[in-house]
MARBA-3410 file (N, C-alpha, C, O; in Angstrom, 1 decimal):
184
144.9,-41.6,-369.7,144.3,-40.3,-369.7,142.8,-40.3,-369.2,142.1,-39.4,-368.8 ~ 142.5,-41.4,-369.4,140.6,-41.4,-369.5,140.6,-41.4,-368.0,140.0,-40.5,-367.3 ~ 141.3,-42.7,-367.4,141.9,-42.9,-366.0,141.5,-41.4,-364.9,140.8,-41.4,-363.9 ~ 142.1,-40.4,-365.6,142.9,-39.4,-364.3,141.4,-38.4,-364.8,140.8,-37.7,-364.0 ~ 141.0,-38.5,-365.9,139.8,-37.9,-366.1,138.7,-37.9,-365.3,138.1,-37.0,-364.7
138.2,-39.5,-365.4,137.5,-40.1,-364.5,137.7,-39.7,-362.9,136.8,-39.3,-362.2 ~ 139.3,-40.0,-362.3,139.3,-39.6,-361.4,139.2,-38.5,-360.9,138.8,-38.3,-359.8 ~ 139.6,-37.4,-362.1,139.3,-35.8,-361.3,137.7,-35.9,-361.0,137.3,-35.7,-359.8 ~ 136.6,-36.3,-362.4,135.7,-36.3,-362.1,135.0,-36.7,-360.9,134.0,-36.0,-360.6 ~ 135.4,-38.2,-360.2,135.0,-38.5,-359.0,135.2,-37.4,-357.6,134.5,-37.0,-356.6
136.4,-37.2,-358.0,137.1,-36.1,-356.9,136.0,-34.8,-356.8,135.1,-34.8,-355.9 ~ 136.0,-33.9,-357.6,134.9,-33.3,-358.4,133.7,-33.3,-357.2,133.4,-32.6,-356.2 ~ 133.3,-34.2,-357.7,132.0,-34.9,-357.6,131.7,-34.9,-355.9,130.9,-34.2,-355.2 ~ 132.6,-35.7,-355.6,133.4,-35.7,-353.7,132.9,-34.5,-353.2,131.8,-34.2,-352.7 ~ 134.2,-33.7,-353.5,134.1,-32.5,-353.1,132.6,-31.9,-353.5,131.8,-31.6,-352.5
132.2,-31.7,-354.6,131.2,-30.9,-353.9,129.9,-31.5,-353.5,128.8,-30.8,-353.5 ~ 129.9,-32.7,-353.2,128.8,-33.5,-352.6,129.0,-33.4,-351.2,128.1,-33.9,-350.5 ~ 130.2,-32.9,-350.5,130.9,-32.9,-349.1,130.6,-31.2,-348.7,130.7,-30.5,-347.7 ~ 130.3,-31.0,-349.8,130.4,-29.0,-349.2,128.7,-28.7,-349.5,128.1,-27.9,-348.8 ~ 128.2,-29.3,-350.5,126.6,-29.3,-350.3,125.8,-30.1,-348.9,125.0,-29.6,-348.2
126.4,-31.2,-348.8,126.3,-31.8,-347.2,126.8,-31.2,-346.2,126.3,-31.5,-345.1 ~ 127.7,-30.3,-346.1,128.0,-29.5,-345.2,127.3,-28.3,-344.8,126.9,-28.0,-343.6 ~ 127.0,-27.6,-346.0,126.2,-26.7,-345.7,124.5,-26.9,-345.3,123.8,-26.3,-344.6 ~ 124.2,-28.3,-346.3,123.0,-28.6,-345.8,123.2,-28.5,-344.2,122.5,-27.6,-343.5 ~ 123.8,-29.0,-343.8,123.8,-29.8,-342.0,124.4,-28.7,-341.2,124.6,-29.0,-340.0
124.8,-27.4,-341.6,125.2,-26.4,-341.3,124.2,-25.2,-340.6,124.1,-24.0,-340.9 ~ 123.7,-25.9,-339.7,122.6,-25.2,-338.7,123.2,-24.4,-337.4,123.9,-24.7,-336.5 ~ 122.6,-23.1,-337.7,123.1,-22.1,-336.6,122.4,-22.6,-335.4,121.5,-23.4,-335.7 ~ 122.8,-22.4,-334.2,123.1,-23.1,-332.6,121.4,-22.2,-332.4,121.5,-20.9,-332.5 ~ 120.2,-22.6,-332.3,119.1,-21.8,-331.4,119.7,-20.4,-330.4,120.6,-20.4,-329.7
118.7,-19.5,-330.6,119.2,-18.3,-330.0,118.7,-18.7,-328.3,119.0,-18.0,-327.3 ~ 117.9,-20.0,-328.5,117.3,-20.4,-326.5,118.7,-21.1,-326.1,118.9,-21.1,-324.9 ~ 119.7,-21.6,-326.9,120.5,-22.1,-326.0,121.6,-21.6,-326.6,122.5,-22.4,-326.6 ~ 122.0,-20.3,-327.2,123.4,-19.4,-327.6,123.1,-18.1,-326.1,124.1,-17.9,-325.3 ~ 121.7,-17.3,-325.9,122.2,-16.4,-324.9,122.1,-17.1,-323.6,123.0,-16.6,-322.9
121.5,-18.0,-322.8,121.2,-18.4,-321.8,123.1,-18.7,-321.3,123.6,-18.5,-320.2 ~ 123.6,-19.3,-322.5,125.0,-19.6,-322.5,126.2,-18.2,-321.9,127.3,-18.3,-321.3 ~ 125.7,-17.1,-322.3,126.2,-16.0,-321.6,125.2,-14.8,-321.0,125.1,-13.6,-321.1 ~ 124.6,-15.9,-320.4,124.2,-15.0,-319.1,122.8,-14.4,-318.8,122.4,-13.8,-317.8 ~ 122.0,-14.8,-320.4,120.5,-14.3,-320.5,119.6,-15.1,-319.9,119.6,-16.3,-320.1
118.7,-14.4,-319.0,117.8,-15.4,-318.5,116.4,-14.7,-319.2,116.3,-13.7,-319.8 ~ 115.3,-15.7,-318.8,113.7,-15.2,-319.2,113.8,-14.1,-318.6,114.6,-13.9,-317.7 ~ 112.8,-12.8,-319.0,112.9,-11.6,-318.9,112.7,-11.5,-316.9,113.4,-10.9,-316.1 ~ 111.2,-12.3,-316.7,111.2,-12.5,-314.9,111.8,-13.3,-314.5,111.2,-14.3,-313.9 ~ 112.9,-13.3,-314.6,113.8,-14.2,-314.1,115.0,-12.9,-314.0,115.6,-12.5,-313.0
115.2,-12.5,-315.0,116.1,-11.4,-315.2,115.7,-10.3,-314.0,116.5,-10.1,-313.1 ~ 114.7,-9.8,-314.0,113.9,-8.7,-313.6,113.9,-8.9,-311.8,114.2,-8.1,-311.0 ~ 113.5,-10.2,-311.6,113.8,-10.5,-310.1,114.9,-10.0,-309.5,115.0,-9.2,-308.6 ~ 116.2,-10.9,-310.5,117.7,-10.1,-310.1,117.7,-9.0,-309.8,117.9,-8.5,-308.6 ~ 117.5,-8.4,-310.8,117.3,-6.7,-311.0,117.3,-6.5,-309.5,118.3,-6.3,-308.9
115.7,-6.7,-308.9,114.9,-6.0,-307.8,115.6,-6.6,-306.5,115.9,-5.9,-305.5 ~ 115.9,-7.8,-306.6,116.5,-8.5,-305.5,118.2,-7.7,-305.3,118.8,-7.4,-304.2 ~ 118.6,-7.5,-306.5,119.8,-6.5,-306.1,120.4,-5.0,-305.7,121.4,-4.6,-305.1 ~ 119.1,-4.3,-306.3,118.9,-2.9,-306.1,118.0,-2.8,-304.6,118.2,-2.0,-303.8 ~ 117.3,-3.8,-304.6,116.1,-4.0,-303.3,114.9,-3.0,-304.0,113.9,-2.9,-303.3
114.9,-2.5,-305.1,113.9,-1.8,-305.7,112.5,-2.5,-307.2,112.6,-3.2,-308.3 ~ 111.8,-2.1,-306.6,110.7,-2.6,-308.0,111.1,-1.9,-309.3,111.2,-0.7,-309.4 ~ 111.4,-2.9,-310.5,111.9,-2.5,-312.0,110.6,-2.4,-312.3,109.7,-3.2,-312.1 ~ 110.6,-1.0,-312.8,109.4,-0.7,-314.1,109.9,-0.5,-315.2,110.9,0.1,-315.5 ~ 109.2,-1.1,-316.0,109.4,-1.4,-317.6,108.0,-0.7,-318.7,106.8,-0.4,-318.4
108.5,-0.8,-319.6,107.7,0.2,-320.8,106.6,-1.0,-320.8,106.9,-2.1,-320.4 ~ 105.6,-0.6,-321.2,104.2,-1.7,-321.4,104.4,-1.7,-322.9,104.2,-2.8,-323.5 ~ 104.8,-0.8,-323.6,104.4,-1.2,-325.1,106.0,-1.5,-325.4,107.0,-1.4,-324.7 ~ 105.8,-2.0,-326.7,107.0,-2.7,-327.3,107.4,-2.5,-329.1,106.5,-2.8,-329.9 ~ 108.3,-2.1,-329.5,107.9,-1.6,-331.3,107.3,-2.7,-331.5,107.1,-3.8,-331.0
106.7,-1.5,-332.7,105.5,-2.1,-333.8,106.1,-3.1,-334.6,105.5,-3.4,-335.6 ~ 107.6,-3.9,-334.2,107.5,-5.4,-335.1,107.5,-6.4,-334.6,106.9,-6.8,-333.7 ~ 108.3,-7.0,-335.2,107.2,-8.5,-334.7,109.1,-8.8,-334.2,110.1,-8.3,-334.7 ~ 109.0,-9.9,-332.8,110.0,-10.7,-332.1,110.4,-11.9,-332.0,109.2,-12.3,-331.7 ~ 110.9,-12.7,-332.0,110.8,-14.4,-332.2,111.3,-14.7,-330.5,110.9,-15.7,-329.9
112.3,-13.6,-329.8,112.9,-14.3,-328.5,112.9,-13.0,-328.0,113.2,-12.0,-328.7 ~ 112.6,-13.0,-326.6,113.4,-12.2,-325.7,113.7,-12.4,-324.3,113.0,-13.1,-323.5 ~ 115.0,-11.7,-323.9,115.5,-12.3,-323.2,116.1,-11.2,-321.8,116.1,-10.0,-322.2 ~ 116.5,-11.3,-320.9,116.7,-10.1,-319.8,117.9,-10.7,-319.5,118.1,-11.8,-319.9 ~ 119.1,-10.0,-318.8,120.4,-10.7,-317.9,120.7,-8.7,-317.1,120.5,-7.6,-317.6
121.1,-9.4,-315.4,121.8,-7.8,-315.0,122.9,-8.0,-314.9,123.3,-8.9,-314.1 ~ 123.8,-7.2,-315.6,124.9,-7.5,-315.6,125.5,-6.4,-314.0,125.5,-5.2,-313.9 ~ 125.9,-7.4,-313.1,126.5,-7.5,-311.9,128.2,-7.4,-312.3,128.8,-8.5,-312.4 ~ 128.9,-6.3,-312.4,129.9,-6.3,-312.4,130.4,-6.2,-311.1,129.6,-6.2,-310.1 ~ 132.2,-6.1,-310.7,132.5,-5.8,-309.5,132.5,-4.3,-309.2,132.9,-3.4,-310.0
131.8,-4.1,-307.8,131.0,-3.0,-307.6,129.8,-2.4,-308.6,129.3,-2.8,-309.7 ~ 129.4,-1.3,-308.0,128.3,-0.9,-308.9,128.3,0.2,-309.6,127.4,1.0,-309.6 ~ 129.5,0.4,-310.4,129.5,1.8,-311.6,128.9,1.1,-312.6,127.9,1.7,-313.1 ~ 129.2,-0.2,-313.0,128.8,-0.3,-314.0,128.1,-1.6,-314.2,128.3,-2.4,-315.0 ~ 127.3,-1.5,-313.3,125.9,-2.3,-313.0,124.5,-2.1,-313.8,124.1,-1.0,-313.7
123.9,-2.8,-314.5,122.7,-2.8,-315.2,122.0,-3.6,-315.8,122.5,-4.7,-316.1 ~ 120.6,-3.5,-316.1,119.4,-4.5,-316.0,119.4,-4.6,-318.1,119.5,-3.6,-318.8 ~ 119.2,-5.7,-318.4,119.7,-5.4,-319.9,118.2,-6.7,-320.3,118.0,-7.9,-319.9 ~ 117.5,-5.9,-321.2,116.4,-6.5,-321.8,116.2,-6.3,-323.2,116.0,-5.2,-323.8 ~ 116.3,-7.5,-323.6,116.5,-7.7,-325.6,115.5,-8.4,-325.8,115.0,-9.2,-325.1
115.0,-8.1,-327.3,113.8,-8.3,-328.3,114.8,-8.6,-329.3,115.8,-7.9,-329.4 ~ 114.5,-9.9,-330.2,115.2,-9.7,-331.1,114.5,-11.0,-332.6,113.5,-11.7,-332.7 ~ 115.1,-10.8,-333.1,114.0,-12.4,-334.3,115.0,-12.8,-334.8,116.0,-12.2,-335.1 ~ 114.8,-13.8,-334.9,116.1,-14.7,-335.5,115.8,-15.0,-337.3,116.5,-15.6,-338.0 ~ 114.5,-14.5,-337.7,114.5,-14.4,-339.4,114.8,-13.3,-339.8,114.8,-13.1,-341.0
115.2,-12.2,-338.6,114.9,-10.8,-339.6,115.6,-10.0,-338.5,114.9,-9.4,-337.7 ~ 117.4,-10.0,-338.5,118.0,-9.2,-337.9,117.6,-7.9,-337.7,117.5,-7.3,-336.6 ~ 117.5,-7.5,-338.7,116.9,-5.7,-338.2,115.9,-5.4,-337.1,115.7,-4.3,-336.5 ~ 115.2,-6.6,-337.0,114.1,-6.7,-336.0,114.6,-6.6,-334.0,113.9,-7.1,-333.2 ~ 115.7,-6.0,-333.8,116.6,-5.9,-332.8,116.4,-4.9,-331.7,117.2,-4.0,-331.8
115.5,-4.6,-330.7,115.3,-4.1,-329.9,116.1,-4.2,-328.4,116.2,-5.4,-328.0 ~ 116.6,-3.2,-327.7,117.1,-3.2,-326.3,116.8,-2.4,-325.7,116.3,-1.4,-326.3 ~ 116.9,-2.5,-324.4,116.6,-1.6,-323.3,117.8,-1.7,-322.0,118.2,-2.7,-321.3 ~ 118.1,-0.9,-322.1,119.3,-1.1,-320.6,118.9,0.1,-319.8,118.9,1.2,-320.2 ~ 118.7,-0.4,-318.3,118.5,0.8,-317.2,119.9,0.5,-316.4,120.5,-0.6,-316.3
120.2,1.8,-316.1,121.6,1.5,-315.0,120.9,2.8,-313.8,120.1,3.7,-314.2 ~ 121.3,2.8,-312.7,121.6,3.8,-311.9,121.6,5.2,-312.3,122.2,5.3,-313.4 ~ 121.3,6.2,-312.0,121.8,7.7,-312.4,123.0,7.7,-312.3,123.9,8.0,-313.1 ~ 123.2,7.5,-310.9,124.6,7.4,-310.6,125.9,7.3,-311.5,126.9,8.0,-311.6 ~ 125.5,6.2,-312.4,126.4,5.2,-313.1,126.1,5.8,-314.8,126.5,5.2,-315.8
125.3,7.0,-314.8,124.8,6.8,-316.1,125.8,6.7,-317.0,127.0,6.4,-316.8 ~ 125.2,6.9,-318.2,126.1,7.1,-319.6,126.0,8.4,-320.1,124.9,8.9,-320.3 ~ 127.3,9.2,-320.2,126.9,10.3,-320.4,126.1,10.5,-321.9,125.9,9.6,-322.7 ~ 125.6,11.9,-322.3,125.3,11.6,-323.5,126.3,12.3,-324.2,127.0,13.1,-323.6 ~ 126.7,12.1,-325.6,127.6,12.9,-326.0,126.7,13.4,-327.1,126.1,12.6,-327.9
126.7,15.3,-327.2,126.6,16.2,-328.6,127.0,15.9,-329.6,127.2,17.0,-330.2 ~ 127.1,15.3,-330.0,127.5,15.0,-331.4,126.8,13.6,-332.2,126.7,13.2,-333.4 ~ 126.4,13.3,-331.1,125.4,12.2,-331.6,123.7,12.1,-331.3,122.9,11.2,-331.5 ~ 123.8,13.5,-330.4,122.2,13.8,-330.3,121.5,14.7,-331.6,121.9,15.7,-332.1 ~ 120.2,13.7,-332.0,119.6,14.0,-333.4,118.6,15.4,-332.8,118.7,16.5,-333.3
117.2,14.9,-331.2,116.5,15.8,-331.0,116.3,15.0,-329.7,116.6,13.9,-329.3 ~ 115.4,16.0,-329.1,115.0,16.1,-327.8,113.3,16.1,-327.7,112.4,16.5,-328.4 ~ 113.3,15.6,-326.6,111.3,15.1,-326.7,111.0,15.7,-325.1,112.0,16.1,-324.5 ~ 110.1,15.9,-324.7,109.6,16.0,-323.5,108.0,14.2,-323.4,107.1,13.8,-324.1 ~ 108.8,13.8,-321.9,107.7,12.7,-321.6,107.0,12.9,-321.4,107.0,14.1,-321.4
105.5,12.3,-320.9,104.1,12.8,-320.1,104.9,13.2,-318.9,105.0,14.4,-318.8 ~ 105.5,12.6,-318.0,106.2,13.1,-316.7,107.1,14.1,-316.6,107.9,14.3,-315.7 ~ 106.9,15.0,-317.7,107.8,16.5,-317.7,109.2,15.9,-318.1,109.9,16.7,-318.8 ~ 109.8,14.6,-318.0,111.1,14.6,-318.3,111.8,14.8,-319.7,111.2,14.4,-320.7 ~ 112.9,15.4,-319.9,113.8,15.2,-321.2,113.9,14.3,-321.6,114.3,13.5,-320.8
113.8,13.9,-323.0,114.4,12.5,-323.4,115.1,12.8,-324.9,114.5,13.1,-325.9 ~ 115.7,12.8,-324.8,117.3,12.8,-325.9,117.2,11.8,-326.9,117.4,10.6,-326.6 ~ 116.8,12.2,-328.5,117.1,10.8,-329.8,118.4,11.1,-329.9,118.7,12.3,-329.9 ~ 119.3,9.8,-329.9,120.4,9.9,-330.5,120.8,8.7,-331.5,120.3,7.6,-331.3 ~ 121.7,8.8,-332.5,122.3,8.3,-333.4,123.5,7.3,-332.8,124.6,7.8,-332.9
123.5,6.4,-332.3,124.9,5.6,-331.6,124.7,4.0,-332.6,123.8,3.2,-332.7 ~ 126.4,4.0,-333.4,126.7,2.8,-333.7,125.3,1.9,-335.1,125.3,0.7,-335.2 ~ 124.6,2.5,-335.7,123.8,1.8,-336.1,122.1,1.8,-334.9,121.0,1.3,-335.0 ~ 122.6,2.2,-334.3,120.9,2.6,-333.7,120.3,3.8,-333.2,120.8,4.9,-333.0 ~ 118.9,3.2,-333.3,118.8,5.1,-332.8,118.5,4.6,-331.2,118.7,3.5,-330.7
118.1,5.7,-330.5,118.7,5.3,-328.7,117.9,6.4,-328.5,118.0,7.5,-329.0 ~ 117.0,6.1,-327.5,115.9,7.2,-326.9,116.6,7.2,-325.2,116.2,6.5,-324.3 ~ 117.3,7.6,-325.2,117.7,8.4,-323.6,117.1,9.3,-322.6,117.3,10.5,-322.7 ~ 116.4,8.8,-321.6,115.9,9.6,-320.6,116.2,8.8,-319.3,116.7,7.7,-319.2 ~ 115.6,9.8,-318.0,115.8,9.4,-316.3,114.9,9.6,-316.1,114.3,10.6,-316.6
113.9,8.4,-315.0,113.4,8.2,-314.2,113.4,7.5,-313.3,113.3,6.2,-313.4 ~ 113.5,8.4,-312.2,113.3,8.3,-310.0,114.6,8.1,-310.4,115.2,8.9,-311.0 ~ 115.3,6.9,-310.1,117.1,6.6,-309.7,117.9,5.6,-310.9,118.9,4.9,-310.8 ~ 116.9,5.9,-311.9,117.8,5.2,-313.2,117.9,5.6,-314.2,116.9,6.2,-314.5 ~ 118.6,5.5,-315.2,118.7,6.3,-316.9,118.1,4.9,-317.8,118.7,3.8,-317.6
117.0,5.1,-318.7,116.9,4.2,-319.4,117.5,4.7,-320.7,117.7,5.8,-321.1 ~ 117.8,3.3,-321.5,118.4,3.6,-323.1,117.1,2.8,-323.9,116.8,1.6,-323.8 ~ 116.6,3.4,-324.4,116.1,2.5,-325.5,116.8,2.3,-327.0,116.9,3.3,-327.6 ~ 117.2,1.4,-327.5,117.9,1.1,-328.4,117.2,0.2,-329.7,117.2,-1.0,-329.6 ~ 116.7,0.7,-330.5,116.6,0.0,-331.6,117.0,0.0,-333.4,116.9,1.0,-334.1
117.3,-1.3,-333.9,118.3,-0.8,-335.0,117.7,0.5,-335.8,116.6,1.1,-335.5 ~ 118.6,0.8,-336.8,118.2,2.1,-337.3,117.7,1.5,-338.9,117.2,2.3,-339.7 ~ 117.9,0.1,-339.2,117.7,0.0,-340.6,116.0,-0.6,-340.3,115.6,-1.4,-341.1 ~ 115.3,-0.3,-339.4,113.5,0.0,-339.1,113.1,1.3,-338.5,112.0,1.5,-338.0 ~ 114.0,2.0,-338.6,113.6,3.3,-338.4,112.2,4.1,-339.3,111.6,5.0,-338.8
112.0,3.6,-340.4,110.6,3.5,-341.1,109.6,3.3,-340.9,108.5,3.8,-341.3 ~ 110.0,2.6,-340.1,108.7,1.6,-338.9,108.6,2.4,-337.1,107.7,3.0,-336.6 ~ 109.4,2.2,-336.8,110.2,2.5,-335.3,110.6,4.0,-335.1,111.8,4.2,-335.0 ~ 109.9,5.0,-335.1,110.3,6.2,-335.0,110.4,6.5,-333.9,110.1,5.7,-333.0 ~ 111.4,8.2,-333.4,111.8,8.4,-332.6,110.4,8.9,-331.6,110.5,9.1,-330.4
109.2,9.0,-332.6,107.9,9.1,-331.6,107.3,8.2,-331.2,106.3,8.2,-330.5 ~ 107.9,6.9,-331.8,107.5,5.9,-331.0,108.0,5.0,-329.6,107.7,4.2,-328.7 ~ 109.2,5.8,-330.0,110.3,5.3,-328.7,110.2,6.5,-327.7,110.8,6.5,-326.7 ~ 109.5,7.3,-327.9,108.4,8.3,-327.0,107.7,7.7,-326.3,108.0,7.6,-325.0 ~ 106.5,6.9,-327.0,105.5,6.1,-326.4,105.8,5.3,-325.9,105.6,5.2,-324.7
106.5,4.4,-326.3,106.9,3.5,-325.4,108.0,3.9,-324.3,108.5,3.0,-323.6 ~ 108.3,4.8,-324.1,108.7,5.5,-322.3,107.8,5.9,-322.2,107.4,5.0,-321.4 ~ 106.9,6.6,-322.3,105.9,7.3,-321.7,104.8,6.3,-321.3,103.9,6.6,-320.6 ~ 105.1,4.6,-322.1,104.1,3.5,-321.4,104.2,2.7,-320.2,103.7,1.7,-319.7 ~ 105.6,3.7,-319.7,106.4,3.0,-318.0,104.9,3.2,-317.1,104.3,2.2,-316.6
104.3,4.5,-317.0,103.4,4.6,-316.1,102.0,4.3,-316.6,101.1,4.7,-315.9 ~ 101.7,3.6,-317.6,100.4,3.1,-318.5,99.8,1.6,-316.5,98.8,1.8,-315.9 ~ 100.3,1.1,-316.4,99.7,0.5,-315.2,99.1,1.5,-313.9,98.1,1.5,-313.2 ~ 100.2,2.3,-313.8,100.1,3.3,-312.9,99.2,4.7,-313.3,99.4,5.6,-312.5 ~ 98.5,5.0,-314.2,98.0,6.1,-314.7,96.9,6.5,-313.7,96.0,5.8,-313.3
97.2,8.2,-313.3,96.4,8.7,-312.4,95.2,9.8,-312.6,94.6,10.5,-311.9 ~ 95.2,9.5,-314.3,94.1,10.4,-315.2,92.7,9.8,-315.8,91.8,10.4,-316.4 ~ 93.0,8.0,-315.3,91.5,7.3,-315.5,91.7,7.3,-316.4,90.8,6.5,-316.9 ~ 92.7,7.8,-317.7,92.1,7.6,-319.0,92.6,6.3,-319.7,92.2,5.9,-320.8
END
């Protein structure tokens, strides 16, 4: 009896010295070599694509939410033909999921429609344009067009605290912050 005692105990013992070592050594794969692996490149590197495939200059927002990022990363996703073609730029932290920003421009052409039922309110840009908050999937999503593309700004909704829909204002409205024709 002492025997099989002993032995469970070693067993025991085994086992969970095999699943504490396991999980010790149980390291998630770096987010520099998980997106590059499908398709993400450095943001100018992404952005080149972009312009080299449209033959047009990408403008992008100058500001960025108010939290903090550990990686970001750009890819255009080049499908066959161009409906569903678009330039895809992510912010994101790898200590603090909620910390998840995107931006996808596609074509007008190709846009996304919006659907009523998930629009919260509506903004006017410095450039006169409409811009649509909506509620999609766990994010909120600032929707507007400018010259020949629809941008989405997408960021999670559980920093919405932080990240308001007047801040996803300002940052569209910081596309022409290089270009400003008011000196100010």
């Amino acid at each position: 009896m002492k025997k099989i005692i002993l032995l469970f105990l070693i067993l025991s013992f085994s086992l969970f010295f095999l699943t504490v070592f396991a999980i010790a050594n149980d390291k998630p794969i770096p987010y520099e070599k998980i997106y590059p692996e499908i398709g993400y490149k450095t943001v100018v590197a992404a952005s080149n694509d972009f312009e080299q495939h449209y033959k047009e200059k990408l403008e992008l927002p100058f500001r960025v939410p108010p939290i903090s990022f550990t990686h970001n990363f750009g890819r255009i996703n080049d499908l066959e033909g161009d409906k569903n073609d678009s330039f895809e730029l992510l912010y994101i932290n790898d200590y603090a999921s909620e910390n998840h920003y995107k931006i996808d421009i596609r074509p007008i052409k190709s846009k996304i429609p919006k659907r009523k039922k998930y629009v919260l309110n509506t903004y006017e840009l410095k450039n006169g344009n409409e811009a649509t908050f909506m509620r999609i999937s766990g994010f909120n999503v600032l929707v507007f067009e400018r010259g020949k593309w629809q941008y989405m700004l997408s960021i999670d909704k559980r920093v919405s605290d932080i990240v308001t829909p007047e801040i996803l204002v300002e940052i569209a409205n910081s596309i022409d912050y290089p270009n400003k024709k008011d000196g100010s």
